[in-house]
Backbone as a printed PyTorch tensor [residue, N CA C, xyz], in Angstrom:
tensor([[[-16.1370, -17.2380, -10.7600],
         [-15.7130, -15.8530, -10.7660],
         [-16.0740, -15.2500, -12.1140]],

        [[-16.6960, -13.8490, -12.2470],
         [-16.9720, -13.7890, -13.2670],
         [-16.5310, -12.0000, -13.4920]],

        [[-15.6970, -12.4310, -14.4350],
         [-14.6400, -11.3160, -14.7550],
         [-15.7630, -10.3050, -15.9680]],

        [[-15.7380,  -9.1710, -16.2420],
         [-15.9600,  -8.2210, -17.2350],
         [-14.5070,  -7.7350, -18.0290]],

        [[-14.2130,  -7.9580, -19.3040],
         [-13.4450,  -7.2030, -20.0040],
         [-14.0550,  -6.1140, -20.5770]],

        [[-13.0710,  -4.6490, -21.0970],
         [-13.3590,  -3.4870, -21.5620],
         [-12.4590,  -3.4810, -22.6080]],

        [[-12.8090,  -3.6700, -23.5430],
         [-14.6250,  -3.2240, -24.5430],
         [-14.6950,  -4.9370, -24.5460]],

        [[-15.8970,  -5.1600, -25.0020],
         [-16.4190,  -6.8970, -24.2920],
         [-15.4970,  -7.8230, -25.4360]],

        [[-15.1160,  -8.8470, -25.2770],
         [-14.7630,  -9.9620, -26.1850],
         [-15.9050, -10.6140, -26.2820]],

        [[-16.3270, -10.4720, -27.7730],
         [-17.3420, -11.7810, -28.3590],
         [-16.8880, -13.2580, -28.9560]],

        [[-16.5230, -13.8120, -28.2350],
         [-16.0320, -15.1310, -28.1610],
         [-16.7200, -16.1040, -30.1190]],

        [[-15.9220, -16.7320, -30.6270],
         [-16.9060, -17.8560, -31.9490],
         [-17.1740, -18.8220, -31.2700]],

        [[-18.5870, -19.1610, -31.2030],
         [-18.6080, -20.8770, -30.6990],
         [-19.1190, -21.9060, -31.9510]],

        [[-18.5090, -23.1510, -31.9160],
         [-19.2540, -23.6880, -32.7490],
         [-18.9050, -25.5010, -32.1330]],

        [[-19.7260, -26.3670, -32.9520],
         [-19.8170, -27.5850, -32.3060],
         [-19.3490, -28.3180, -33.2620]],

        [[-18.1530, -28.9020, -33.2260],
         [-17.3670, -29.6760, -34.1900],
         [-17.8610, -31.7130, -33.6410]],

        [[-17.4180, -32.2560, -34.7240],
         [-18.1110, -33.9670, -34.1410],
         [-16.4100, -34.3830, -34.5320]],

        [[-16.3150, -35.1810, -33.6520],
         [-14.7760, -36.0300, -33.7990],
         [-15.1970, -37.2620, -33.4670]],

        [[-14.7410, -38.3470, -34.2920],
         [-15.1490, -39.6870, -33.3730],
         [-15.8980, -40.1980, -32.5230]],

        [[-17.3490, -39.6850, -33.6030],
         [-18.4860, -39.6270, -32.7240],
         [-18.9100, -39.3270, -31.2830]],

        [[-17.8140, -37.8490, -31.2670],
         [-18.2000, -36.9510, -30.3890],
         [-18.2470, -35.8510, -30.2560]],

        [[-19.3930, -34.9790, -29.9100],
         [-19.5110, -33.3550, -29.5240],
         [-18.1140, -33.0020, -29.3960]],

        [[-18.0530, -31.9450, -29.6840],
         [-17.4600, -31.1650, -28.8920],
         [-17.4850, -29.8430, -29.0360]],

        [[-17.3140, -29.0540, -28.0670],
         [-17.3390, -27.3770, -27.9230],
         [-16.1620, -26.9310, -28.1570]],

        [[-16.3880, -26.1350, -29.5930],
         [-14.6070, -25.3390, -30.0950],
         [-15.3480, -24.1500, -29.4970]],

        [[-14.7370, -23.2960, -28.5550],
         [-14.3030, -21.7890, -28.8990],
         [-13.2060, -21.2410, -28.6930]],

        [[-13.3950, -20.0000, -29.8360],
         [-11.8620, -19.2560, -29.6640],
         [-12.4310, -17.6560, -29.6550]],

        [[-11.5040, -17.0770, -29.5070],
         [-11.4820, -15.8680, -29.6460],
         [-10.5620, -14.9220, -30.2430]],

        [[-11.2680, -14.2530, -31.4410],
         [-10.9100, -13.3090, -32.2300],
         [ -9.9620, -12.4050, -31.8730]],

        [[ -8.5520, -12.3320, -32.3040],
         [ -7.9830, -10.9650, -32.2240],
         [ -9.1330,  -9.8140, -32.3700]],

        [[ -9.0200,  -9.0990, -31.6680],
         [-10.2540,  -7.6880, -31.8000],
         [ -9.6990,  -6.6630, -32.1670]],

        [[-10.6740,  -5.7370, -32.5960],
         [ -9.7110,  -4.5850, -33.4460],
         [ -9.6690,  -3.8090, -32.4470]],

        [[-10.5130,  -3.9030, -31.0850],
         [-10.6150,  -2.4470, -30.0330],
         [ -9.2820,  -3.0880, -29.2170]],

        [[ -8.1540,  -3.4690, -29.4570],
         [ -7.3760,  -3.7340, -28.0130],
         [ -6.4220,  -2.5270, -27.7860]],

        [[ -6.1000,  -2.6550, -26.3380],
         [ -5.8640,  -3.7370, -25.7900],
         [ -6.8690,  -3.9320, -24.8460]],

        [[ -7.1690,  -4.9840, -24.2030],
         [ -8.2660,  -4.8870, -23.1630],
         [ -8.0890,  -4.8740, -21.8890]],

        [[ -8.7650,  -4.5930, -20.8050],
         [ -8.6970,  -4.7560, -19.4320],
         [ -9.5270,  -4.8780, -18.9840]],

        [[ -9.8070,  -5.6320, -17.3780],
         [-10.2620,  -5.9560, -16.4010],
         [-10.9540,  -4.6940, -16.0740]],

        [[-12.4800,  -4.5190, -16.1610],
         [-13.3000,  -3.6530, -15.8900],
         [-12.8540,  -3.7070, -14.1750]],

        [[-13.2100,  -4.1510, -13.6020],
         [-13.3880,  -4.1590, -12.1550],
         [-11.8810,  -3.7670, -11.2390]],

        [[-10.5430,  -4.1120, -11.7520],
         [ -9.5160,  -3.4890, -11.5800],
         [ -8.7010,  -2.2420, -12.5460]],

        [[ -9.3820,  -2.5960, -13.7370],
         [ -8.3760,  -1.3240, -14.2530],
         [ -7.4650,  -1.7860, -15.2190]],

        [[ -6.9900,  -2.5170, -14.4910],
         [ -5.7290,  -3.3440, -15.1800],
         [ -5.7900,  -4.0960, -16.5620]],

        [[ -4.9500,  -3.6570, -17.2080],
         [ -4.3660,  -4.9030, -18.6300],
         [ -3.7180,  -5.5190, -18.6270]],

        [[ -3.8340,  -6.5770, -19.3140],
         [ -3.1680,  -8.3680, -19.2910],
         [ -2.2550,  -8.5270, -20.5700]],

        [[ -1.4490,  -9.0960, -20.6400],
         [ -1.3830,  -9.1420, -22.2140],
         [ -0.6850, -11.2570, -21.7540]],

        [[ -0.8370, -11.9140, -23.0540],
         [ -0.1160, -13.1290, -23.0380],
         [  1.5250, -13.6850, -22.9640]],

        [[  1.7940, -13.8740, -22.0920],
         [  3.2160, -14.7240, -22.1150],
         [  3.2880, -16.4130, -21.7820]],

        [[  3.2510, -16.8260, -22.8980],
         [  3.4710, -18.5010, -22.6550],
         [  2.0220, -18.9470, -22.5770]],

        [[  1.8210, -19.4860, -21.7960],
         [  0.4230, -19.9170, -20.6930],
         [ -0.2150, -18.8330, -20.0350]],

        [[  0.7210, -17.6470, -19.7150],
         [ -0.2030, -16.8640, -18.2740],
         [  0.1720, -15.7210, -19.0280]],

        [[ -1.2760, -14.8100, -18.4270],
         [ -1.5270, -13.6310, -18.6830],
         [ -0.7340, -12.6720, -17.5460]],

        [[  0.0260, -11.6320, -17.9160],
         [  1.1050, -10.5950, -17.2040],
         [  0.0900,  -9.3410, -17.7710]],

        [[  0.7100,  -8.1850, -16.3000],
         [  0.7030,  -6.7890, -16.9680],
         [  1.6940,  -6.7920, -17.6420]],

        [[  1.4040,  -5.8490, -18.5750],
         [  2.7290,  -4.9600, -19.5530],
         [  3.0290,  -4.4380, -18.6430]],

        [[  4.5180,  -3.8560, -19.5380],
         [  5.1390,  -2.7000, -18.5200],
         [  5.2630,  -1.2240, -19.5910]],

        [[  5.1070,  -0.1910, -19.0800],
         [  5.0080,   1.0170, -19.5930],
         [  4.8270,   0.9710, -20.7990]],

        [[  6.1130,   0.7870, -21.7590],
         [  6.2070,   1.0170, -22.8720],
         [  5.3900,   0.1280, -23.9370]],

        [[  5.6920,  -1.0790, -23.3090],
         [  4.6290,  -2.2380, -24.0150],
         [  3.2210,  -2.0020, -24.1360]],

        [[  2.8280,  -1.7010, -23.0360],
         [  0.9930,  -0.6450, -23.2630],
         [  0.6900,   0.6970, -23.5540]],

        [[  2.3580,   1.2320, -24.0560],
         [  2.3460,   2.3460, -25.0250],
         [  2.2410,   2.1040, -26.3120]],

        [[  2.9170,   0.7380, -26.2410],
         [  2.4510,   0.1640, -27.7890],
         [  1.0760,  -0.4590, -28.5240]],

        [[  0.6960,  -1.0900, -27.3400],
         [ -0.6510,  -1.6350, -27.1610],
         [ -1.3470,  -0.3990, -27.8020]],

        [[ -1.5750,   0.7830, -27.3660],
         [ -2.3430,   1.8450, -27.5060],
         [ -2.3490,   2.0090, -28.8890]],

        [[ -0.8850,   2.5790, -29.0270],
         [ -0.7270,   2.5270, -30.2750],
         [ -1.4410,   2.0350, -31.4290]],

        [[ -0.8000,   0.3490, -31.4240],
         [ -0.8590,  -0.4920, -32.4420],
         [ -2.8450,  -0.5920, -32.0840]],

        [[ -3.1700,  -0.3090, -31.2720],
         [ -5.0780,  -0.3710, -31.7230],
         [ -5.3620,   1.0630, -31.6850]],

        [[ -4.4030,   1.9310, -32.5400],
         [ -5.1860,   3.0670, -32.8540],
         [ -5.9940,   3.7600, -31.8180]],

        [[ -5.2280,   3.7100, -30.7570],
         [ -5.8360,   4.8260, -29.3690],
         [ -4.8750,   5.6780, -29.3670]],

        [[ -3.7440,   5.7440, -29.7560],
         [ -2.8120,   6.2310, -29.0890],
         [ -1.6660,   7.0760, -30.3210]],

        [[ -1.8410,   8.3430, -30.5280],
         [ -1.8810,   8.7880, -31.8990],
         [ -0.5600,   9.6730, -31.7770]],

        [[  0.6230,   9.1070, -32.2850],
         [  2.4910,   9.8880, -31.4730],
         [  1.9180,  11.0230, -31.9890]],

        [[  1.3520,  11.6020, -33.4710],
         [  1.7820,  12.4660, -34.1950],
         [  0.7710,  13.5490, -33.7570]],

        [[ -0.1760,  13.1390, -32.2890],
         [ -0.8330,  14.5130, -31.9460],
         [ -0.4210,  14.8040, -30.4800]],

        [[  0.3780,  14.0290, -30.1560],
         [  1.4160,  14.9130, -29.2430],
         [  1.7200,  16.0460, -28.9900]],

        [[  1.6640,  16.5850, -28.1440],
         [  2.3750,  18.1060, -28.0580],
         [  4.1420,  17.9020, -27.8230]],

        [[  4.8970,  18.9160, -28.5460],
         [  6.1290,  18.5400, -28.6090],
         [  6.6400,  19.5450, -27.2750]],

        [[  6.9410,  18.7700, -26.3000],
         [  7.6290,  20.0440, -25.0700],
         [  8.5810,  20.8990, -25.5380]],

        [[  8.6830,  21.7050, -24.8750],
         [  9.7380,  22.8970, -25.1300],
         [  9.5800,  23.7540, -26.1650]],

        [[  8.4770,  23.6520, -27.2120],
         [  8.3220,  24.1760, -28.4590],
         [  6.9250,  24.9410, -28.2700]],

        [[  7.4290,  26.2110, -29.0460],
         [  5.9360,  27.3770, -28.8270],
         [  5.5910,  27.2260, -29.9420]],

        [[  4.4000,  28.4230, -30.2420],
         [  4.0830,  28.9240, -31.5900],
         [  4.6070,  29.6820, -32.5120]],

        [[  5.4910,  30.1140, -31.9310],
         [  6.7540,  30.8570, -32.9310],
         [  7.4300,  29.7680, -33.7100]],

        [[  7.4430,  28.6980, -33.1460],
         [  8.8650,  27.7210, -33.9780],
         [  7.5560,  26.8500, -35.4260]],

        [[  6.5020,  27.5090, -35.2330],
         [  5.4030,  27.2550, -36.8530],
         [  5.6020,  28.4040, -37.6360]],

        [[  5.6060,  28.0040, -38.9330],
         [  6.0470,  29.0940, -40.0300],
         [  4.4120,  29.4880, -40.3750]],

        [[  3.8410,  30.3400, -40.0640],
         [  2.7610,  30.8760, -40.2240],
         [  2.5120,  30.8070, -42.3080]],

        [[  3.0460,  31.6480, -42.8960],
         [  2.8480,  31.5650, -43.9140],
         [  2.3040,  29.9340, -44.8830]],

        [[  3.2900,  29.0920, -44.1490],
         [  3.1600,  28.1060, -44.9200],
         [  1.7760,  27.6600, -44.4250]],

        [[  1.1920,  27.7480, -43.3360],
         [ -0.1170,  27.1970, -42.3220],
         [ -0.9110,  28.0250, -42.8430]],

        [[ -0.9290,  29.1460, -43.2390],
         [ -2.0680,  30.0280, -44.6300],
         [ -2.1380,  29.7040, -45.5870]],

        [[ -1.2210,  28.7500, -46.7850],
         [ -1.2310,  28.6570, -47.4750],
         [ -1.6060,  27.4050, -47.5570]],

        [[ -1.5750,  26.4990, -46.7560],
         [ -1.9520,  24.9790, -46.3430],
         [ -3.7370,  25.4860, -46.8140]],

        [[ -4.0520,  26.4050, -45.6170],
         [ -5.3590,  26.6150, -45.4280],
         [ -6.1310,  27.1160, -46.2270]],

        [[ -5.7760,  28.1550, -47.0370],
         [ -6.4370,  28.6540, -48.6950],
         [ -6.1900,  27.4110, -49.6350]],

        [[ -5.1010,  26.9000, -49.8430],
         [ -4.8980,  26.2600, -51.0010],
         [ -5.5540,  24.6910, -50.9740]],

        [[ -5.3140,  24.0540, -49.3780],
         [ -5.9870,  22.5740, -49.7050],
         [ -6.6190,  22.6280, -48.6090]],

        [[ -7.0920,  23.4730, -47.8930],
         [ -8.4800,  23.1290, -46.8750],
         [ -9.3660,  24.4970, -47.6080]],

        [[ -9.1660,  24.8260, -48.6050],
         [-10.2550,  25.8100, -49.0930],
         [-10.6850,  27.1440, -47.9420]],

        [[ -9.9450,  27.4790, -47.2730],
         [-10.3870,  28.5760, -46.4650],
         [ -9.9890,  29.8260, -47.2140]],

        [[-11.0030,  30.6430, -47.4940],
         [-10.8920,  32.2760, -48.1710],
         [-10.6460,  33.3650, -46.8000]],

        [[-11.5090,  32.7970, -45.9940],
         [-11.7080,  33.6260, -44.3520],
         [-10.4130,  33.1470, -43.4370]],

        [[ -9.3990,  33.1840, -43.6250],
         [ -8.3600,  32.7210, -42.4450],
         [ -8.7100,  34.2870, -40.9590]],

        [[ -9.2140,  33.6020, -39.7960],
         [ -9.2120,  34.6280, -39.3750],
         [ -8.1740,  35.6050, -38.6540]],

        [[ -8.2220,  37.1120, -38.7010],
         [ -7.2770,  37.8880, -39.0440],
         [ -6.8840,  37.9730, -37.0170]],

        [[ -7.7210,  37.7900, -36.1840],
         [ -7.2160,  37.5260, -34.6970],
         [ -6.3730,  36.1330, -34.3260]],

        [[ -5.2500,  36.3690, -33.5510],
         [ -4.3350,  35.4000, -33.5690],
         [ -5.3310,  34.2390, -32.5400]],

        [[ -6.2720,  34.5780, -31.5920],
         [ -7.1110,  33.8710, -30.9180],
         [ -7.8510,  32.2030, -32.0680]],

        [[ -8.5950,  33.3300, -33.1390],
         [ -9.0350,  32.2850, -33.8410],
         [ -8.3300,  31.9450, -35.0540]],

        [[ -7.1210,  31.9900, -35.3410],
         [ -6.1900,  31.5440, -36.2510],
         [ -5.4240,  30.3710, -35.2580]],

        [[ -5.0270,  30.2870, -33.7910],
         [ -4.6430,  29.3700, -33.0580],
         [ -6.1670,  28.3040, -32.9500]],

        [[ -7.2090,  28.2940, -32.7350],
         [ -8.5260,  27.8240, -32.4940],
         [ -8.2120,  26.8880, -34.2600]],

        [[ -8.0170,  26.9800, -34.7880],
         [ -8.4960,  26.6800, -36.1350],
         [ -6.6740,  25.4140, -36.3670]],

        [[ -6.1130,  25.8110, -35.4130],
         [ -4.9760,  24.9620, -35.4530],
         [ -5.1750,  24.2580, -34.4180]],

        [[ -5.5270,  24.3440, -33.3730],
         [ -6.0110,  23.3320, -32.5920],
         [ -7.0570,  22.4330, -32.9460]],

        [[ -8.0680,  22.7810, -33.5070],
         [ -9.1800,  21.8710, -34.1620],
         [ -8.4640,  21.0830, -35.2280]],

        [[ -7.4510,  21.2140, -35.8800],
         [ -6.6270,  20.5450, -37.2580],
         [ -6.0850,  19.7610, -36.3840]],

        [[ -5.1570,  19.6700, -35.1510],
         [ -4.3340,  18.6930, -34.6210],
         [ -2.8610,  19.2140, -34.5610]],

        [[ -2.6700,  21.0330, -35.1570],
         [ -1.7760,  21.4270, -35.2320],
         [ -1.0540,  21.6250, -34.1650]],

        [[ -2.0880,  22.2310, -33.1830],
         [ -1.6590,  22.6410, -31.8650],
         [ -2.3160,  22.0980, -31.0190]],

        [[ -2.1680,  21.9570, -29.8090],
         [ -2.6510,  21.4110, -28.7220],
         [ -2.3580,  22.7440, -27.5760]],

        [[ -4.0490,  22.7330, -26.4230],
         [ -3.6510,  23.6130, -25.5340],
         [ -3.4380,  22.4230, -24.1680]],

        [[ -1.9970,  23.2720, -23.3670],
         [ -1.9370,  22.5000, -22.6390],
         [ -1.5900,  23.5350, -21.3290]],

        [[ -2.8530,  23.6490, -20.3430],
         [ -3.5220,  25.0070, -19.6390],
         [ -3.6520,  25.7980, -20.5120]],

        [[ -3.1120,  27.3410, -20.2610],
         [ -3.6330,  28.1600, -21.4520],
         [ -2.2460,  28.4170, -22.3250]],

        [[ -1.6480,  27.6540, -22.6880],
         [ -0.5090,  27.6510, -23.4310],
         [ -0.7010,  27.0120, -24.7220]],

        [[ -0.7020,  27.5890, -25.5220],
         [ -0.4600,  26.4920, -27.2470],
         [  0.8800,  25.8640, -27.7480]],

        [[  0.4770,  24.7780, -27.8360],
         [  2.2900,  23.8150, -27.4770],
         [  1.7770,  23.0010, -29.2680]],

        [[  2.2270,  23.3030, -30.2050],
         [  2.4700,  22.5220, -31.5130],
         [  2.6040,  20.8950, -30.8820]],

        [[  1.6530,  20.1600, -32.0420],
         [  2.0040,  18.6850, -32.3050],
         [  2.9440,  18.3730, -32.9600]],

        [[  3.6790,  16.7990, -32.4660],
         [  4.3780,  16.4550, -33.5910],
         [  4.1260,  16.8000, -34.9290]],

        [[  2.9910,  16.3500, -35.2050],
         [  2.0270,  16.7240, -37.0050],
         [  2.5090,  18.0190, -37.2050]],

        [[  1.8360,  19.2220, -36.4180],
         [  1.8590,  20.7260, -36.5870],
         [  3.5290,  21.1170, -36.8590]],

        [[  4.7510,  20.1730, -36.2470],
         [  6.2460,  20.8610, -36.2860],
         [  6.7260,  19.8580, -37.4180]],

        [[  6.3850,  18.9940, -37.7280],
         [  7.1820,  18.2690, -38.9430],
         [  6.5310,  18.9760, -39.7880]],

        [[  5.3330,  19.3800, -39.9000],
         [  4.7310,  19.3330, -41.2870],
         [  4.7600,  21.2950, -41.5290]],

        [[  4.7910,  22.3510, -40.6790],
         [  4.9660,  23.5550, -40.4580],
         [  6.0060,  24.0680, -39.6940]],

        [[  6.5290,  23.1570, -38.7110],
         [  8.0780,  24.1430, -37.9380],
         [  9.1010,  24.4610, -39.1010]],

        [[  9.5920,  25.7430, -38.5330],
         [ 10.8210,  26.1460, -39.0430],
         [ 12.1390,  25.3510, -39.0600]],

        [[ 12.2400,  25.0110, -38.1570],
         [ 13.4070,  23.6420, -37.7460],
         [ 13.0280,  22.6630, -36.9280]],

        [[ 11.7470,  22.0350, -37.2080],
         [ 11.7230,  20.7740, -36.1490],
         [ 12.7240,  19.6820, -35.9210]],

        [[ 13.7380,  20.1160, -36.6870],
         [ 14.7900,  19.0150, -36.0670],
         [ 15.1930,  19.4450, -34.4160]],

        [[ 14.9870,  20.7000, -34.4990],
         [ 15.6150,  20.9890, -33.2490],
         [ 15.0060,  20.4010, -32.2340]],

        [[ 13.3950,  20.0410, -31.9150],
         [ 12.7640,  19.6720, -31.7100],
         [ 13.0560,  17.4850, -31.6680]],

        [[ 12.9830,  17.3960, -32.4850],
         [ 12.3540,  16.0480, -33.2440],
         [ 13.0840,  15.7480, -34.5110]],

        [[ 14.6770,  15.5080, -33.7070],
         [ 15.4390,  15.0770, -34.3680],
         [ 15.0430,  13.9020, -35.7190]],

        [[ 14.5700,  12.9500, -34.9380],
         [ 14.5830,  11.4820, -35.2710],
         [ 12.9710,  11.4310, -36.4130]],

        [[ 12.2360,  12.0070, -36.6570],
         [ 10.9670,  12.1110, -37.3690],
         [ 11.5060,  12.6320, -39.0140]],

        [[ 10.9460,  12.2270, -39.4920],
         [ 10.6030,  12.7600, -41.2960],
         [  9.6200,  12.5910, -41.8650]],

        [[  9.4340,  12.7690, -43.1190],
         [  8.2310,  12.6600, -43.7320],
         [  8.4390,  11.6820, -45.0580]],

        [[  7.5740,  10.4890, -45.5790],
         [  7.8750,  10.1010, -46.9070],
         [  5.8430,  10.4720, -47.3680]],

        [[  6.3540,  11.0560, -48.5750],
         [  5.1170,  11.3290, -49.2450],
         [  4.9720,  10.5610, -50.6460]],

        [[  3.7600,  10.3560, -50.8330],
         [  3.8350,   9.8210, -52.5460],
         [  3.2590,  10.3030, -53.3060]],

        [[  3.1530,  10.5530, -54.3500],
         [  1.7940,  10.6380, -55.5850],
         [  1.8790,   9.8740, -56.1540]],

        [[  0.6400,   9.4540, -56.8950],
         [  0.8640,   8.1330, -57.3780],
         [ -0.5880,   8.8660, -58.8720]],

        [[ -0.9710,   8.3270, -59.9490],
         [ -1.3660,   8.3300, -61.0870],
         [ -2.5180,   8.6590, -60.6810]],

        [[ -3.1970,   7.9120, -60.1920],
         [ -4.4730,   7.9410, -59.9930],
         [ -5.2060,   8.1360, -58.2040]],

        [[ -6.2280,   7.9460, -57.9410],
         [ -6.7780,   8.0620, -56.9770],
         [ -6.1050,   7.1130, -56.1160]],

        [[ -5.4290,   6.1730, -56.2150],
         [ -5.1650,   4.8200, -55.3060],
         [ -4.0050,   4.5520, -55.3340]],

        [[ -3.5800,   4.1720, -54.2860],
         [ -2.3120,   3.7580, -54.3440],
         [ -2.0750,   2.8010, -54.9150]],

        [[ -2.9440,   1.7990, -55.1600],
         [ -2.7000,   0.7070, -56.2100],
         [ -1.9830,   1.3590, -57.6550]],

        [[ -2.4550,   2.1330, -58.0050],
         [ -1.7800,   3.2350, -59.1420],
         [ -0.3620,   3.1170, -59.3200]],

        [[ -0.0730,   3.6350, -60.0140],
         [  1.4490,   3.8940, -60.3840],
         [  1.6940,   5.1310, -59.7120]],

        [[  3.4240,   5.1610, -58.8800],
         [  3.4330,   6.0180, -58.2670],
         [  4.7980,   6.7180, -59.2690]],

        [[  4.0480,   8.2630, -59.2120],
         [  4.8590,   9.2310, -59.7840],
         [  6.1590,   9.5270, -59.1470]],

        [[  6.1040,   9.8660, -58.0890],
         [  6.9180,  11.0950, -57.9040],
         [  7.0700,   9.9900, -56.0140]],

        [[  7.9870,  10.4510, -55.0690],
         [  8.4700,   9.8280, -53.7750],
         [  9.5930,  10.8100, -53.3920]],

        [[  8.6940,  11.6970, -52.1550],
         [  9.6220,  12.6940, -51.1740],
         [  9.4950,  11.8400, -49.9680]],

        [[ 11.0210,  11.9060, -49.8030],
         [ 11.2920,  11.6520, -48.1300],
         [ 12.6580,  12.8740, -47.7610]],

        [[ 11.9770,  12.7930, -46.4000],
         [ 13.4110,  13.9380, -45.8610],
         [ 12.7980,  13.9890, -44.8850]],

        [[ 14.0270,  13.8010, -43.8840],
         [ 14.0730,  14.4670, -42.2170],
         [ 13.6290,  15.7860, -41.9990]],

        [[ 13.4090,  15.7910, -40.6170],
         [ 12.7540,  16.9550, -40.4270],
         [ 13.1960,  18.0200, -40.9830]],

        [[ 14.1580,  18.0370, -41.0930],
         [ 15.0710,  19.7370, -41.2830],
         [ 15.3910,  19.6770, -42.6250]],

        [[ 15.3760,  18.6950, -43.7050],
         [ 16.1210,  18.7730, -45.2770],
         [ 14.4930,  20.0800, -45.6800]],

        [[ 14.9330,  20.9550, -46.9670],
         [ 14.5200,  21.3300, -47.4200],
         [ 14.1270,  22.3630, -46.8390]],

        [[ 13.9310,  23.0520, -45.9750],
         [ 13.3060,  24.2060, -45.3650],
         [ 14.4160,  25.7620, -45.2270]],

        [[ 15.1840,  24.9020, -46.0950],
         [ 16.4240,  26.2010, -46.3130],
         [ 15.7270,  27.3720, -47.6770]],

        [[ 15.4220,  26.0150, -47.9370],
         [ 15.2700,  26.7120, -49.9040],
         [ 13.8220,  27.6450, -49.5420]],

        [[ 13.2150,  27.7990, -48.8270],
         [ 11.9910,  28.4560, -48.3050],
         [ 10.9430,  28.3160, -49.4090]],

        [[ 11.1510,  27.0650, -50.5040],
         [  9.5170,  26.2740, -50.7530],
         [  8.9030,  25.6280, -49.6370]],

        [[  8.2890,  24.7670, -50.1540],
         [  7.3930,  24.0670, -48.9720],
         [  7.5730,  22.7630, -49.6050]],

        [[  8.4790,  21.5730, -48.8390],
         [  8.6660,  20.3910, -49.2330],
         [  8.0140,  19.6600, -49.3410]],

        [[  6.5980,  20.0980, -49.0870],
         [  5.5100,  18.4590, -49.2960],
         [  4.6040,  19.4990, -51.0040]],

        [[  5.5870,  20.2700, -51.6910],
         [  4.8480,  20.5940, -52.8700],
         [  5.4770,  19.8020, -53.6230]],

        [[  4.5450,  18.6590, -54.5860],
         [  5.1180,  17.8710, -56.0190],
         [  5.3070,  18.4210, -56.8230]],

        [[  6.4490,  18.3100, -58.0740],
         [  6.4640,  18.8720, -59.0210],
         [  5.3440,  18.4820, -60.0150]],

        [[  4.9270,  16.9250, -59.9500],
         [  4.3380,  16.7180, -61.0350],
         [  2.5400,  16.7160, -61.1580]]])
């Protein structure tokens, strides 16, 4: 029987001698593309014990996840419009550290330019904010996304190996009273 996995496993082979005998080692590499599945059904396997099982929901929500397919923070957050983004601060994001002089002045291509960032997501013709777009610009994403915060660092130099200056953390909702913008460092 000859099975196809998606994306392929490239198996190591090599020929080890034991007591003056051959033998065929192979193994196979954790891969960085997982999780994998059965081209011909669809289906994913994952290991328990001896035998290979489907996951169940959440477990191949994690799967996704943990190989970087599966990205929480570009989610669209239900129930949340474009009103609950503080516009000002999303202009000032955009002049000050994406270098835009031209923010355009139609709400068409000022939403277009947040959807291409990961801010917003269209879902039919509706613009529904990402997780990313309401932690990092909602007015109260707690209301939203209770359970999310942000920890930020600066650190001395280019690297985090560096010495780190300065360490903001806060839930969604700390700081957005004082109407700065909490991911600004003092130092």
């Amino acid at each position: 029987m000859h099975i196809t996995i998606v994306p392929p496993v490239i198996p190591v082979v090599r020929f080890t001698e034991m007591e003056n005998r051959q033998n065929l080692h192979v193994s196979i590499p954790k891969g960085a593309n997982r999780p994998y599945r059965v081209r011909s059904s669809g289906k994913f396997y994952i290991r328990a014990g001896s035998s290979s099982v489907e996951p169940g929901t959440e477990e191949l929500a994690r799967l996704f996840q943990n190989g970087e397919l599966l990205h929480y923070e570009l989610k669209p957050v239900c129930g949340a419009g474009i009103g609950e983004l503080n516009h000002s601060y999303i202009k000032t994001y955009l002049r000050e550290h994406r270098l835009m002089d031209d923010i355009p002045e139609s709400e068409h291509g000022f939403l277009q330019i947040l959807v291409n960032l990961n801010f917003l997501a269209q879902k039919d013709s509706e613009f529904v904010p990402t997780v990313a777009g309401l932690i990092l610009f909602g007015n109260a994403p707690e209301k939203f996304l209770p359970q999310c915060g942000i920890r930020a660092a600066a650190f001395s130099g280019d690297d985090e190996a560096d010495e780190m200056v300065e360490l903001k953390e806060f839930d969604s909702g700390s700081n957005r009273d004082s109407g700065s913008n909490p991911l600004i460092f003092d130092s």
